[in-house]
Phi, psi and omega in degrees: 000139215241111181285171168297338177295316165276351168271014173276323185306287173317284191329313201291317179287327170266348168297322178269011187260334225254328197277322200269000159297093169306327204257139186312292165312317154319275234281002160276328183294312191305316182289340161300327173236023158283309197248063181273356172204055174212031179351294163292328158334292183279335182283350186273313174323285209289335186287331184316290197301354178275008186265332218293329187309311162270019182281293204293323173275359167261298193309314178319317180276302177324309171300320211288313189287333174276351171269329170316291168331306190287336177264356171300290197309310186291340163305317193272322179287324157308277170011301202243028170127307220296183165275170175264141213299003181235004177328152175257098185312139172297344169265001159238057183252167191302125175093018164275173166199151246202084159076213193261049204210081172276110146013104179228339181146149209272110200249045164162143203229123168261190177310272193269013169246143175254161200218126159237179179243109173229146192271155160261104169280312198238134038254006167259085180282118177220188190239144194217182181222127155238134190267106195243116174301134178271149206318137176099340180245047195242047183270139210301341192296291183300301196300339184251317165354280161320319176283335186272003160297300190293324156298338164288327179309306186297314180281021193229149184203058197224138168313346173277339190225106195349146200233159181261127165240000189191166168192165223175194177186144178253162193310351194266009156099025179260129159329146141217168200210105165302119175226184168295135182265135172249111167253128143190222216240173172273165187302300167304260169009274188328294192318307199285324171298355206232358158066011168316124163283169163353283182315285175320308160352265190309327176294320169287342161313309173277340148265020164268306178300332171286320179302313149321307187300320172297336182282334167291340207267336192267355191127317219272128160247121187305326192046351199219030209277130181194146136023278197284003172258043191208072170289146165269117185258186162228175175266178176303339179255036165048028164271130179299149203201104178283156176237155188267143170227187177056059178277036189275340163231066174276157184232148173274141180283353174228108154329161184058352190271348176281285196274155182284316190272167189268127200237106191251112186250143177277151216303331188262354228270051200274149171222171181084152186285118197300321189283345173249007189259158168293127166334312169307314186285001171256356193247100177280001162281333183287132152255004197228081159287107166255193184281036181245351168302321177295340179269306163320326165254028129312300197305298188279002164282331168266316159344319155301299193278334172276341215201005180051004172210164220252144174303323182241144180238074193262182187343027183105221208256107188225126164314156219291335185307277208285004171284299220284301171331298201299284164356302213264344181264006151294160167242136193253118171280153172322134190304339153292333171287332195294309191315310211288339151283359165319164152279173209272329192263339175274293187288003164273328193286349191267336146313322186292281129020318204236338177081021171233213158211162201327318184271355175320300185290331179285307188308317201270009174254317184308157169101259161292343188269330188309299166311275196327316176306304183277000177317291206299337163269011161323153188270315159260142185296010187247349182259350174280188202257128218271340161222184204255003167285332180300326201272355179260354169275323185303313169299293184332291194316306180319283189306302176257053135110323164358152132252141192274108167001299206270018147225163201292104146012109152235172194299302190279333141320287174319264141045277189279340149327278171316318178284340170297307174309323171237060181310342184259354182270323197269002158295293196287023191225342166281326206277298190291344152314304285211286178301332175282313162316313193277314131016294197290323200295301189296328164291327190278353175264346170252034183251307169310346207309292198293342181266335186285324194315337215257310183283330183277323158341243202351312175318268232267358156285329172292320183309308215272330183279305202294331184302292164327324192265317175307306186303314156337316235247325180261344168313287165342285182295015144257336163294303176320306166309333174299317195281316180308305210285339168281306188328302180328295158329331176260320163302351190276319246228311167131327209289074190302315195287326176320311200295321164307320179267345146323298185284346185270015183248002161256133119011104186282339171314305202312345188251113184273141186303135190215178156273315166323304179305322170278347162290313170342275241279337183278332169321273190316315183267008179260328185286314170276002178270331178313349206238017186084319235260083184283353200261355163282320172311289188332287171315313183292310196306317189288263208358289191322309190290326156287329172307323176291352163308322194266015196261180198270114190279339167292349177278289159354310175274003178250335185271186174241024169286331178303316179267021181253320180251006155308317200287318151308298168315300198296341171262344158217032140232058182318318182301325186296319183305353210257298179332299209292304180328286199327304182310305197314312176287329171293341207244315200265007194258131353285160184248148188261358168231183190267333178279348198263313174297316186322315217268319176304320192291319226252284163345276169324328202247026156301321130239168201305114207229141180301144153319278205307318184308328190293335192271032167267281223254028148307338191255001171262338178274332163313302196312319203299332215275341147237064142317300208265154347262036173303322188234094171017120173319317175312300209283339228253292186272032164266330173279337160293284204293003157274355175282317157329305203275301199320293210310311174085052162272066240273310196300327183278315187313321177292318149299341150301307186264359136291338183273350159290344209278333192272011146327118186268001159268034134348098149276130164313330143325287210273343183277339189297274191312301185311300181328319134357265169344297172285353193279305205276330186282315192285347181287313187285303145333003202073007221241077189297293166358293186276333165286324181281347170264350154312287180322297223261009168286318186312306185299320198298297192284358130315296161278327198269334179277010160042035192058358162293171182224138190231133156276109190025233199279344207268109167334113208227165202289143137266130176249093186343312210297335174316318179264349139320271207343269214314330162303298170320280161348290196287344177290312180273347183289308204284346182291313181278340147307132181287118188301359178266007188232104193270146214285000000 
């Protein structure tokens, strides 16, 4: 029969088997088959452990505040006279001694110790460190603590880690401990002073890692492995050699085993430094720290050493429960993602530091060091690297080329792994492939040799052709330049009709686009559309435009080739004219003056043009409105108001064009087009009657000008393409007017 003491006994081993489960799911399987047929049992089981968490963060918050309180009160007692809790009492002040140990000076103060550097004359004279309890710290806790420093220091004997040489007690009965003085620098320090690359990095890191790792093998969990505990010394041949210091709050990974006394932390208790502790030690619900809480605060310590900064920083001074909280809902970014999120000046000096530049360093940390790093800091202890030897094999492999555990095998990676590693094999094994290919190439080809002689003849009677057709093709193209460069020559000269039967007697394919070439081609067509003959016009106008391709688009935008061969293209090429729209807006837009937007706008708006294209060319209609007084009020407000009409804006379009109509330079071309307009607004409006006597003012002013141009009576410059426009208009006015309304 199982008395009561052992079932408290049991209940207490699986509460803490339950606790000591990172992973949920685990820790539900166990308990389904401790308590597989005991139902109120595991419901009682699961509510202790939903407990143990805010148990633990209320002693925790308690402690905080109660340590708060005691340093208010020690503030106020300084103040007022009293001494300060680290004070040096006269028999441990510098040049006193201590046993066979003189005093020399104080280089350092722990939690529960004061640390001075003092010389041993017999049976040796050397220089020492000795660690002495402080005044106040003689609590039955502090005294075994202190004692479990020194059985961990006496059991260890590894070159990595401060060796113990003594122990004692002063006369006033507080503990000290002789140990080796280690001078140097902390590890971090050390590296960014001395401009230590990656590599040196990492080497010293894994000889950090062995020493630990010795401290494991022995028992020992260091719990506080951080920066100021890891000095870098040199050997005597001046190779850098880190040492482990501080085991004051080491744990035996098997109880009882440092000390006699029983060393009991209590439920609100924390050690260790917080930005470097394990998820567990900070989690006050955990009873059980083993040595993988130390491979996690390896992981942020080479973190450091890649990047100069600890993966999480927090928010000022936060308790240790919400450090924890902060801890478990973050995602720790990759140590390349962390650089690379620097400003430029922060991350060059932590490049500068390291001896590379900025992007050296983020390419040589992404990948492996990245995996490695969060391997060792995962969150849960079953997904980290399970000793601190694992994480130092890992590194190794990492420095040659390996491949690593701690991200997924894919074929290519191993793959470039291997060829970093065995470069001369697989140099010399490419080399020999390389030569058996070419072996195979060269038998197969003077095997091939006689059937091939037919297809390379064939080859090379095509070569010989395309070789011909080419000599054609440019022989063509240097007479057509020839013929252009004459053409030029005749226009210069005046002689249009020479220079015109010149050019129909080239080919216009045959003529390659120049700047030369687009003056020919706008001379000839501006000389046949001035002369009606548009449909002669039309080809030189396409010409003209591929040459202008090659042009300037702000030159391009000061001339008057966009409505001169627009205007032509919208009246016998619509497609082309729609194709050309289209290149024009994608290509001159934005335009740099408001007169230049006139003439693009004026353009574009020649026929009917789609919404999305139209709403492109908002910021040229704005642009237009300091037009004036570069460009006439007529011309300026015949082009608002046909973007009004495009827009079916009819009522405001109309109004812009009666109020263009009161120019008093009004050219009849341009009154031609408004009148257009307004024919095509009123229609859109209902208004047939006034669209059909609009229209028919158009044509009437159309047919009577006989291709002259007038300000009211007074004869004025003409520009054919101007009387295109208003032809082009009165052509869509009348399709859209109802033919039935008389004219």
């Amino acid at each position: 029969m199982t008395g009561a003491g052992e079932d408290v006994a049991l209940e207490s081993a699986i509460y803490q088997m339950a606790l000591s489960i990172d992973d949920p799911e685990v820790c539900r399987r166990f308990l389904d088959r401790v308590y597989a047929s005991d139902g109120p049992a595991r419901a009682e089981m699961e509510a202790l452990i939903g407990s143990a968490g805010g148990s633990g963060r209320y002693f925790s918050e308690a402690n905080e505040h109660k340590q708060r309180l005691a340093r208010e009160f020690a503030d106020e007692q300084g103040q007022a006279g009293a001494p300060a809790a680290d004070d040096v009492p006269w028999e441990d002040a510098p040049g006193k001694w201590l046993g066979g140990y003189r005093l020399v000076r104080r280089i350092g103060a722990g939690a529960t110790g004061l640390i001075y550097e003092a010389e041993q004359f017999q049976p040796v004279r050397r220089r020492v460190a000795v660690k002495i309890l402080r005044h106040g710290m003689d609590s039955r806790e502090i005294l075994a603590r202190f004692e479990v420093e020194r059985q961990a220091l006496a059991m260890m004997d590894h070159p990595g880690i401060a060796k113990v040489l003594d122990a004692g007690s002063t006369e006033g009965e507080r503990p000290y401990l002789v140990m080796e003085l280690v001078e140097g620098e902390k590890i971090t320090d050390y590296c960014d002073h001395r401009s230590l690359g990656l590599t040196e990095r990492i080497l010293l890191f894994i000889q950090v890692c062995q020493a630990v790792q010795h401290a494991h093998q022995k028992g020992i969990i260091h719990r506080d492995i951080k920066p100021s505990n890891v000095l870098v010394t040199h050997r005597p041949d001046d190779t850098p050699f880190p040492k482990i210091i501080d085991f004051g709050i080491a744990k035996a990974a098997d109880s009882q085993r440092l000390s006699k006394q029983t060393v009991f932390t209590s439920h609100d208790q924390f050690f260790g430094t917080p930005v470097y502790a394990s998820p567990e030690q900070l989690d006050f619900a955990c009873l059980d720290i083993d040595t993988r809480s130390d491979v996690y605060s390896l992981g942020v310590l080479l973190y450091e050493l890649l990047t100069s900064m600890t993966p999480i920083s927090p928010p000022g001074a936060v308790s240790i429960t919400r450090l924890h909280e902060i801890m478990q809902d973050a995602d720790f970014l990759r140590p390349s993602e962390r650089l690379r999120g620097l400003d430029r000046e922060e991350l060059k000096s932590i490049a500068d530091d390291r001896g590379v530049d900025p992007a050296q360093l983020v390419h040589a940390v992404r990948g492996d060091l990245d995996w490695i790093v969060l391997r060792a800091m995962e969150k849960a202890r079953s997904r980290r690297y399970q000793t601190v030897n694992n994480l130092a094999v890992e590194l190794e492999r990492f420095l040659h080329d390996q491949p690593i555990s701690a991200r997924p095998p894919s074929r290519l990676y191993l793959m470039r792994k291997f060829v970093r590693r065995n470069r001369m094999a697989v140099a010399l094994s490419s080399i020999i492939v390389l030569l058996l290919v070419a072996a195979l190439a060269g038998t197969t080809t003077l095997y091939n040799k006689a059937r091939q002689s037919s297809a390379q003849e064939s080859r090379l009677r095509q070569v010989a052709e395309a070789a011909r057709a080419e000599e054609t093709r440019l022989r063509i193209e240097a007479d057509g330049r020839a013929t252009v460069a004459r053409i030029a020559f005749l226009l210069h000269q005046g002689k249009i009709d020479e220079a015109d039967r010149l050019y129909r007697g080239a080919p216009p394919a045959s003529v390659g686009p120049s700047m030369e070439a687009a003056s020919v081609f706008r001379s000839l067509a501006g000389w046949h559309a001035e002369a009606g003959r548009y449909d002669q016009a039309l080809p030189c106008f396409q010409l003209l435009i591929q040459a202008n391709r090659f042009d300037d688009p702000n030159k391009i935008m000061q001339g008057l080739d966009l409505i001169a061969s627009g205007s032509v293209l919208a009246w016998l090429a619509p497609e082309d004219y729609r194709a050309y729209r289209t290149e024009v807006i994608d290509t001159y837009l934005p335009v740099e003056g408001p007169v230049e937007a006139e003439r693009l706008l004026k353009f574009c708006l020649l026929a009917p043009i789609s919404p999305p294209e139209h709403r492109k060319l908002r910021e040229v209609v704005r642009q237009i409105d300091f037009a004036i007084p570069q460009t006439p009020p007529s011309w300026v407000g015949l082009t608002r108001s046909l973007d009004l009409l495009r827009s079916g804006d009819c009522m405001n379009s109309l109004i812009e064009a009666r109020e263009a109509l009161k120019d008093a330079e009004l050219k009849r071309s341009c009154e031609a087009s408004i009148h257009a307009v307004m024919a095509m607004a009123e229609k859109g409006l209902g208004q047939g009657r006034e669209a059909a006597s609009d229209l028919a003012t158009a044509r009437r002013l159309i047919q009577e000008a006989h291709g002259e141009d007038y300000v009211g009576d007074r004869k004025v410059v003409v520009y054919w393409f101007d009387w295109m426009v208003a032809k082009l208009l009165v052509a869509e006015a009348a399709a859209d007017v109802p033919a039935g309304i008389p004219q």
